[in-house]
C-alpha positions as CSV (number, residue, x, y, z in Angstrom):
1,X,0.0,0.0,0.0
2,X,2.9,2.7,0.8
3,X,4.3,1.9,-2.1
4,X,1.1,2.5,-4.5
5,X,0.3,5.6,-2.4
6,X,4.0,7.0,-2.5
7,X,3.6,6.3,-6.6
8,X,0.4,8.4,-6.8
9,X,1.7,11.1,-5.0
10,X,5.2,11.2,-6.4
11,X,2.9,11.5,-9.8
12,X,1.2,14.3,-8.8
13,X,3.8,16.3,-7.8
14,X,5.7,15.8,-11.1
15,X,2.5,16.8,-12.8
16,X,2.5,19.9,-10.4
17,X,5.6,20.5,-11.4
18,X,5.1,20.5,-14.9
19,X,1.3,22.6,-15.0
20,X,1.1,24.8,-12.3
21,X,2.8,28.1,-11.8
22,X,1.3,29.1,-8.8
23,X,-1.7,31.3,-10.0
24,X,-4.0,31.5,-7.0
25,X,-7.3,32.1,-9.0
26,X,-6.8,30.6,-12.0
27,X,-5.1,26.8,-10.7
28,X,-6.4,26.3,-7.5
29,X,-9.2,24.2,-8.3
30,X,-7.2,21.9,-10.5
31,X,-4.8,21.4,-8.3
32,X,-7.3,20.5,-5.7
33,X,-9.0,18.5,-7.9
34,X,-5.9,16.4,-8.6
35,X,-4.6,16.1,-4.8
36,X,-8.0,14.7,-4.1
37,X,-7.0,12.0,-7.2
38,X,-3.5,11.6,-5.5
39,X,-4.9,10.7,-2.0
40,X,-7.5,7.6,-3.7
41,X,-10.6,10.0,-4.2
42,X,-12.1,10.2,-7.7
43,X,-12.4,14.1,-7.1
44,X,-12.9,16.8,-5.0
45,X,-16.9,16.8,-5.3
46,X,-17.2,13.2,-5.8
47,X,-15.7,13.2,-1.8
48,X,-18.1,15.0,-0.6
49,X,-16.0,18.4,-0.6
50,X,-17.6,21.6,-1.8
51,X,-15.4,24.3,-3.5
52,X,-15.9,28.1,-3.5
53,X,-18.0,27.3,0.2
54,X,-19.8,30.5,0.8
55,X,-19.1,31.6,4.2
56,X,-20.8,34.4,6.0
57,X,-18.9,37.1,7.7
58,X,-20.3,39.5,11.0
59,X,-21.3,42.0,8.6
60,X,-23.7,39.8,7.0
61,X,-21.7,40.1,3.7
62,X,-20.4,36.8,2.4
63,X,-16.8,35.2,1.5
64,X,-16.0,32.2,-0.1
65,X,-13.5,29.7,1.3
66,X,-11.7,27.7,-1.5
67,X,-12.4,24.0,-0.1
68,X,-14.6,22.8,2.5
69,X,-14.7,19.2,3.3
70,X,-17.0,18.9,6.6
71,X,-16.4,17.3,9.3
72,X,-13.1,17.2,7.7
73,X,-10.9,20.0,6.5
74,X,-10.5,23.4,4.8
75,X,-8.3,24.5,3.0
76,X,-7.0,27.8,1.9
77,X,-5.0,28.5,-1.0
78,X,-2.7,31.3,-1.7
79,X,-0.3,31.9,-4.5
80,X,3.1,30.7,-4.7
81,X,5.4,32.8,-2.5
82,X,3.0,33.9,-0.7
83,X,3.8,33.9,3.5
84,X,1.0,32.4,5.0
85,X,1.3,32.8,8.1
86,X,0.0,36.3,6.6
87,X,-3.6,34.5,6.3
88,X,-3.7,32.4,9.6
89,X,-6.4,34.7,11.0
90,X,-8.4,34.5,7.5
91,X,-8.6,30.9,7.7
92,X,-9.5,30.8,11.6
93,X,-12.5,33.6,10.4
94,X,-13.9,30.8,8.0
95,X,-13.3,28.0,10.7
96,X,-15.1,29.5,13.8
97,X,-18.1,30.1,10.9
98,X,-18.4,26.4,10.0
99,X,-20.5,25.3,12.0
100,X,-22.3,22.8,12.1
101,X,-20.1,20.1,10.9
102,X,-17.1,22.2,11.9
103,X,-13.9,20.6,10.1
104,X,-11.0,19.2,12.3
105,X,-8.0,20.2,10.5
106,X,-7.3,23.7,8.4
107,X,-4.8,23.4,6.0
108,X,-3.1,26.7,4.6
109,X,-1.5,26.1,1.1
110,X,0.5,28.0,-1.5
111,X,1.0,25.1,-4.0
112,X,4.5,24.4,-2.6
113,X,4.0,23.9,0.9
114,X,1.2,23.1,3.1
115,X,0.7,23.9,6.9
116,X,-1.7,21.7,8.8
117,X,-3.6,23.5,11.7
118,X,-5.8,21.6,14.2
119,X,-7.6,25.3,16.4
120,X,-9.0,23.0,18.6
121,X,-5.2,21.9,19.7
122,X,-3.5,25.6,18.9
123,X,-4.8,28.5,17.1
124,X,-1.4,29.6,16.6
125,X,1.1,27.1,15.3
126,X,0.8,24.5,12.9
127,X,0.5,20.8,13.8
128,X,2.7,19.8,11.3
129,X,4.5,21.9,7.8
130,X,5.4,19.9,4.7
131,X,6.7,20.9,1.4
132,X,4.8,19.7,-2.0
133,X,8.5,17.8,-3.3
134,X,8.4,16.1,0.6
135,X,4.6,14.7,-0.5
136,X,5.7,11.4,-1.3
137,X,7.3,10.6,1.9
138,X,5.5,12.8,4.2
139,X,1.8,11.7,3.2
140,X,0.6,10.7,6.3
141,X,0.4,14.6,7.3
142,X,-2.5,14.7,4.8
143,X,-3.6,11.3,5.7
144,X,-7.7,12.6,6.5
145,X,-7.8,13.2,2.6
146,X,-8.1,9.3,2.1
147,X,-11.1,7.8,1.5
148,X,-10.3,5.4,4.4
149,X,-10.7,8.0,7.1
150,X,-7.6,8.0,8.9
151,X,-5.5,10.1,11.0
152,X,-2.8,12.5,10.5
153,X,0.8,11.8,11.4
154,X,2.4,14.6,12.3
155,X,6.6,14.7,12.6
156,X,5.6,15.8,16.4
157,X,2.9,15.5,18.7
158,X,2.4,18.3,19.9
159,X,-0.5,17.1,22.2
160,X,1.9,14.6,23.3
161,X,4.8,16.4,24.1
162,X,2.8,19.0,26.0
163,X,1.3,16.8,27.8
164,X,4.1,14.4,29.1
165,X,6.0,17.6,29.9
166,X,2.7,18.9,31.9
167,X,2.6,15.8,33.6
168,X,6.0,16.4,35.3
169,X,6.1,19.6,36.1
170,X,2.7,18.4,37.7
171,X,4.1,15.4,39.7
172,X,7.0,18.2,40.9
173,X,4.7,20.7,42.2
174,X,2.5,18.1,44.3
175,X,5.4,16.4,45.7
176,X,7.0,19.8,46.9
177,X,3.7,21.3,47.7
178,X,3.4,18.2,50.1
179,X,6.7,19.1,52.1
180,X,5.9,21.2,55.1
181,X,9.3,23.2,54.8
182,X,7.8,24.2,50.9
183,X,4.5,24.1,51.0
184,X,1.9,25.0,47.8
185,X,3.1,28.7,47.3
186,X,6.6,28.4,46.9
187,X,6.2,25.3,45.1
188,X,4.6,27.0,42.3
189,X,6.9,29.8,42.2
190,X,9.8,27.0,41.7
191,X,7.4,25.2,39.1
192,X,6.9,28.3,36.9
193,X,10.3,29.5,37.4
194,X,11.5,26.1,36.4
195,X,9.2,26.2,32.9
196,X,10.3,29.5,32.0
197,X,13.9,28.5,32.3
198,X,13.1,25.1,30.1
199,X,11.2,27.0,27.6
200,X,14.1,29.7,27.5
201,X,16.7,26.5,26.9
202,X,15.0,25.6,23.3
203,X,14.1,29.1,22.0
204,X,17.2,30.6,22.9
205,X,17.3,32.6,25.6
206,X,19.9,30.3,27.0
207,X,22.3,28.5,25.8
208,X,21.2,25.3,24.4
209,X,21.5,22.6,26.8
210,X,22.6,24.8,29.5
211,X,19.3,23.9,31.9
212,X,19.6,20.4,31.1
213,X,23.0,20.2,32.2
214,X,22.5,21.1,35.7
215,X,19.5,19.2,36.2
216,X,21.6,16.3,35.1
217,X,24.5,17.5,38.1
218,X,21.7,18.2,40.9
219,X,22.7,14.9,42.4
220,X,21.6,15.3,45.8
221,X,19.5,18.2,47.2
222,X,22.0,20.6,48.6
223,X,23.8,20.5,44.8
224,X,19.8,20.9,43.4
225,X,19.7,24.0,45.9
226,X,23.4,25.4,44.9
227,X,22.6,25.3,40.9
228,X,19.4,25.9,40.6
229,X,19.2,29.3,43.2
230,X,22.3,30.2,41.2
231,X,20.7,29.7,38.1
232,X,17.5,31.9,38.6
233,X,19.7,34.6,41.1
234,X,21.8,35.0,37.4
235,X,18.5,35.2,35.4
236,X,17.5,38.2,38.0
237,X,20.4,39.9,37.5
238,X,20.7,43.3,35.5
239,X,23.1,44.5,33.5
240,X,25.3,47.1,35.0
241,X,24.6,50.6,32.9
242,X,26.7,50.5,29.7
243,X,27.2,46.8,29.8
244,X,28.0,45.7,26.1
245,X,25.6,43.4,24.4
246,X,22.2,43.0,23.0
247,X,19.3,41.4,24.5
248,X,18.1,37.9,23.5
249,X,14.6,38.3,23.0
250,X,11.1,39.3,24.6
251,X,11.2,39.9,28.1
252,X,15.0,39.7,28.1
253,X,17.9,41.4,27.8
254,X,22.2,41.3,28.0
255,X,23.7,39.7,31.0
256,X,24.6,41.1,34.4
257,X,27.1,38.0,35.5
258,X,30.0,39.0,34.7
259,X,31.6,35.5,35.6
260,X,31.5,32.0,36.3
261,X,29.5,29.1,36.1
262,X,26.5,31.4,34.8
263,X,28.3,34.3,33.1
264,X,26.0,35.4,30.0
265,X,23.0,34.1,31.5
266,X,20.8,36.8,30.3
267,X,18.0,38.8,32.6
268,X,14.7,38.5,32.5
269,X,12.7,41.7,33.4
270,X,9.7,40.3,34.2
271,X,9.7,39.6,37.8
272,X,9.3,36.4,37.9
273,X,12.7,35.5,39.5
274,X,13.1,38.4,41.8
275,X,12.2,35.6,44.5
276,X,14.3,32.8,43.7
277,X,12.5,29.3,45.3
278,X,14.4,27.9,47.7
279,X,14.0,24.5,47.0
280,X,16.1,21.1,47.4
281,X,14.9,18.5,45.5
282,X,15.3,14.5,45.7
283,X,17.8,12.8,42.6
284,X,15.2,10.2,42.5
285,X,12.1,12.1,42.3
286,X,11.8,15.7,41.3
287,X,15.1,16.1,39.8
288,X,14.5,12.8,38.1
289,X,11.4,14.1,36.9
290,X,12.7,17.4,35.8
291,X,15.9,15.7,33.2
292,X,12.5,13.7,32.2
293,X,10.6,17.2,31.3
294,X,14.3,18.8,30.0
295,X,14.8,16.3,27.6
296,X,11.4,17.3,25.4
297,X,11.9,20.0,22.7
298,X,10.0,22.9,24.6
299,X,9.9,25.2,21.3
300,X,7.0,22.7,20.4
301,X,5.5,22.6,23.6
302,X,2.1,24.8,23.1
303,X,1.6,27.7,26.1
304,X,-1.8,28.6,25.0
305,X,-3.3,24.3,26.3
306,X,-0.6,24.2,28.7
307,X,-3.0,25.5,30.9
308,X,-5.8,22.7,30.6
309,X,-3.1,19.9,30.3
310,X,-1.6,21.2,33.8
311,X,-5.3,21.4,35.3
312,X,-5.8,17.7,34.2
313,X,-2.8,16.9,35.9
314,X,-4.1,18.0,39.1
315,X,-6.8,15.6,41.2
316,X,-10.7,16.3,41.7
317,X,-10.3,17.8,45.1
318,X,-7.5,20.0,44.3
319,X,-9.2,21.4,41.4
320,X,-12.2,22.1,43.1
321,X,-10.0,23.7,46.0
322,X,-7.9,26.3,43.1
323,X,-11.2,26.7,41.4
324,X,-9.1,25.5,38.2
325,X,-10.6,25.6,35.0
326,X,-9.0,25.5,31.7
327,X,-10.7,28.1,28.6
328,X,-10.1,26.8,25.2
329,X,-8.1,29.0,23.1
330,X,-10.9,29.0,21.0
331,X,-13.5,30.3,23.1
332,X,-11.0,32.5,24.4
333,X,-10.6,34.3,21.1
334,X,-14.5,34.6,21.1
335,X,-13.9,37.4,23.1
336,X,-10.2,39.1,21.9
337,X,-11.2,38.8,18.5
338,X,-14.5,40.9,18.4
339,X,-13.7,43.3,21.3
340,X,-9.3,43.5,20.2
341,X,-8.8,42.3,17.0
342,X,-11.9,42.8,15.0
343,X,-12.3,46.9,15.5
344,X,-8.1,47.3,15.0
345,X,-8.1,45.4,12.0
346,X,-11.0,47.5,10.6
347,X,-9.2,50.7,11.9
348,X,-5.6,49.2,10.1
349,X,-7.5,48.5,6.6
350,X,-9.3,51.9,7.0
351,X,-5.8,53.7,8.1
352,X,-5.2,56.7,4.7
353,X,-1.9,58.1,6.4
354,X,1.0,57.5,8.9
355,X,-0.7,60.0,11.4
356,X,-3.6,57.8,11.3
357,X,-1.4,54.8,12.0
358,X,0.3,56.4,14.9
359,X,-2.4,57.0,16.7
360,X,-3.5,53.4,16.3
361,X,-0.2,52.6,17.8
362,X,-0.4,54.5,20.3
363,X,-3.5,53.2,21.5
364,X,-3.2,49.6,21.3
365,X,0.5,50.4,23.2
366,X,-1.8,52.1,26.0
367,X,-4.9,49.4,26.0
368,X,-5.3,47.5,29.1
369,X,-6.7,43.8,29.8
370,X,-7.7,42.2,32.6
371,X,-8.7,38.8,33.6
372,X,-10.4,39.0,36.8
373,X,-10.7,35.0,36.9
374,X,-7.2,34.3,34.9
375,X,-6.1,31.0,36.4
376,X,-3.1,30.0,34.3
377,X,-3.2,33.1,32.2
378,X,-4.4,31.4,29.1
379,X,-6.4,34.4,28.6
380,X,-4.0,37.0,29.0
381,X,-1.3,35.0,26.6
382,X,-3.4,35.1,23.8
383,X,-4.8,38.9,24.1
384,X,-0.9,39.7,24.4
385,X,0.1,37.6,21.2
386,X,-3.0,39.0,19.5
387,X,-1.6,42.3,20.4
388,X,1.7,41.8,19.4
389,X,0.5,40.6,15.9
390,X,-1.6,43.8,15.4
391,X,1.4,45.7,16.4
392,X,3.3,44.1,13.2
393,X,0.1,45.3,11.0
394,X,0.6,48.3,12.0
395,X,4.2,48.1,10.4
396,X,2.9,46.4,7.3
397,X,0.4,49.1,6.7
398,X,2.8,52.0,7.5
399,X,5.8,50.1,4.7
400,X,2.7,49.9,2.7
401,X,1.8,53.7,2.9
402,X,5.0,55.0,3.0
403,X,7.5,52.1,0.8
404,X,10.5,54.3,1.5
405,X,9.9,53.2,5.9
406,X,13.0,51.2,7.0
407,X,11.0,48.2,9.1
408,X,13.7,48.3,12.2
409,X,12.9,51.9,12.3
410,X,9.5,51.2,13.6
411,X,8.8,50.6,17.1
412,X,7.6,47.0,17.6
413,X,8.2,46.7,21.4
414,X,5.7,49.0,22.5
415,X,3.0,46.5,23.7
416,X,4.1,45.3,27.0
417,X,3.4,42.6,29.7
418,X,3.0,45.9,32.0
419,X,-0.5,46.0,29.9
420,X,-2.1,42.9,31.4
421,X,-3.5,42.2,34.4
422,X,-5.3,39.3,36.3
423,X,-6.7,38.6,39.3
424,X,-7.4,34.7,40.8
């Protein structure tokens, strides 16, 4: 069977390589039409798929989404080149709308590569990416287009992953919470310190591997103690004024360790570590659970389910006693996207000159949000990335009115953490 279905798809892609140049209006359809062929249907419409779906927007005006295959997919196509992660929030528009029959998986598609979204996992990254010449091989990521109903295989699971890596950081937290000498409060501090410090290991923040490599030397609690307090005392630590050196991302910036063991460790403005925990942990339990968390990739652990994943991990009574509950990201963006999103994309398209752009700026850089009920902040995370995204709009529209703007001219760091605010 792989080796008739590798065939068939090999053939399409030479045929795509051949016919199709891309155009977004005038090939889309075909090509549709003829991955259908390549994945054992006879066609798109003999599937069950409709084409041009007409899809109804809040203004009671209609768009038209170019494949709709309920309960199954939809799919977007854009012309070749095109970015499109530029039409993520297009494609989540049609989605929400779907309904009912809503389809599981969205795919995004340009002709030569395809990105595979499941909203109900992560409204924000794609499950999987392939490229049309990888088709052959990588099939399985479009494996729901068969007529024999099965599942995607994604390179990683990102459902998975989180939720192994939840599970630990879970079974840390209620051991230490347990300890009368640590207790709930300070276990959570250590917990969330500890996942921001993992996360910072595989999107580069810190050095790769550097996390990891103390957890794998905290070989009895007193060395646990010694590394780890040193650890988040370096990641508190500001740079003396007119240290050298640029900042490493969002919510970072160059290092004040000058020396030693954690010299370039950079500091995180945020807060979070100005209270280092003061923890010592067991070799055989939390620190052995903590190498066990280290060793996933954390760049394709999702923050927006972390949340629910974590709450699962808890028991009955203890959720009932936090009052945790987990909010889908995608009833969470229910709410951002008509009251944030919605108006300041309307505002953006409407935008005739730079003045009217600043002013935009400047108030989405001075909006507020606040959660009075934000649990594990799911809420807050995605306002804030919502933010930051219309932030970058703004950019694209000012380039676009004025082509002569230099892009690292603009000011992109003006929506801040300082913004949000949540109350539990």
């Amino acid at each position: 069977m792989y080796e008739e279905r590798h065939k068939n798809i090999a053939h399409f892609v030479t045929w795509c390589n051949t016919h199709i140049t891309g155009d977004e209006k005038g090939q889309s359809q075909i090509f549709l039409d003829r991955l259908f062929q390549a994945f054992g249907q006879r066609g798109v419409h003999e599937a069950g798929a409709s084409l041009e779906y007409r899809v109804k927007n809040t203004k009671g005006g209609t768009a038209f989404a170019y494949l709709v295959w309920k309960p199954k997919v939809l799919i977007e196509m854009k012309k070749r080149g095109s970015d499109l992660a530029d039409h993520l929030q297009q494609a989540f528009d049609y989605w929400t709308r779907l309904v009912p029959g809503r389809p599981r998986y969205v795919v995004l598609c340009n002709f030569d590569e395809f990105r595979v979204y499941d909203f109900d996992v992560d409204i924000s990254e794609p499950q999987d990416t392939v490229k049309l010449s990888e088709l052959p091989d990588r099939y399985p990521v479009l494996a729901f287009l068969f007529p024999t109903d099965e599942p995607p295989q994604f390179r990683i699971d990102r459902v998975k992953v989180t939720r192994d890596a939840a599970d630990k950081l879970a079974a840390v937290y209620n051991r230490l919470a347990a300890k009368p000498a640590i207790g709930p409060e300070t276990a959570q501090r250590f917990v969330l310190q500890m996942l921001v410090a993992l996360f910072s290991e595989d999107i580069g923040f810190l050095p790769k591997g550097f996390v990891s490599q103390l957890l794998a030397e905290c070989t009895d609690p007193p060395k646990a103690f010694d590394l780890l307090q040193g650890l988040f005392n370096a990641m508190n630590t500001p740079p003396s004024p007119g240290t050298p050196g640029e900042g490493r991302g969002e919510g970072s910036s160059s290092s004040g360790v000058l020396g030693g063991r954690f010299k370039g460790v950079p500091y995180f403005n945020g807060g979070l570590f100005a209270y280092p925990a003061p923890v010592e942990l067991d070799p055989d339990y939390e620190a052995l659970w903590l190498r066990e968390a280290a060793e996933h990739d954390w760049s394709h652990i999702s923050p927006d389910i972390f949340g629910n994943l974590f709450q699962h991990s808890m028991g009955k009574e203890q959720r009932h006693a936090y009052g945790a509950h987990y909010t889908a990201p995608t009833d969470i963006m229910k709410i951002v996207k008509p009251t944030i999103v919605d108006p300041f994309r309307e505002a953006i398209d409407a935008a005739k000159n730079p003045i009217d752009l600043a002013k935009l700026r400047h108030r989405l850089q001075t909006l507020r949000v606040l959660d009075p009920a934000c649990g594990s902040g799911n809420f807050l995370y995605i306002a804030y990335r919502e933010m930051r995204r219309l932030e970058v709009a703004i950019s694209e529209k000012q380039i676009e009115l004025d082509p002569k703007a230099v892009r690292g001219q603009m000011s992109l760091g003006g929506v801040s953490p300082t913004q949000f605010f949540g109350l539990d």
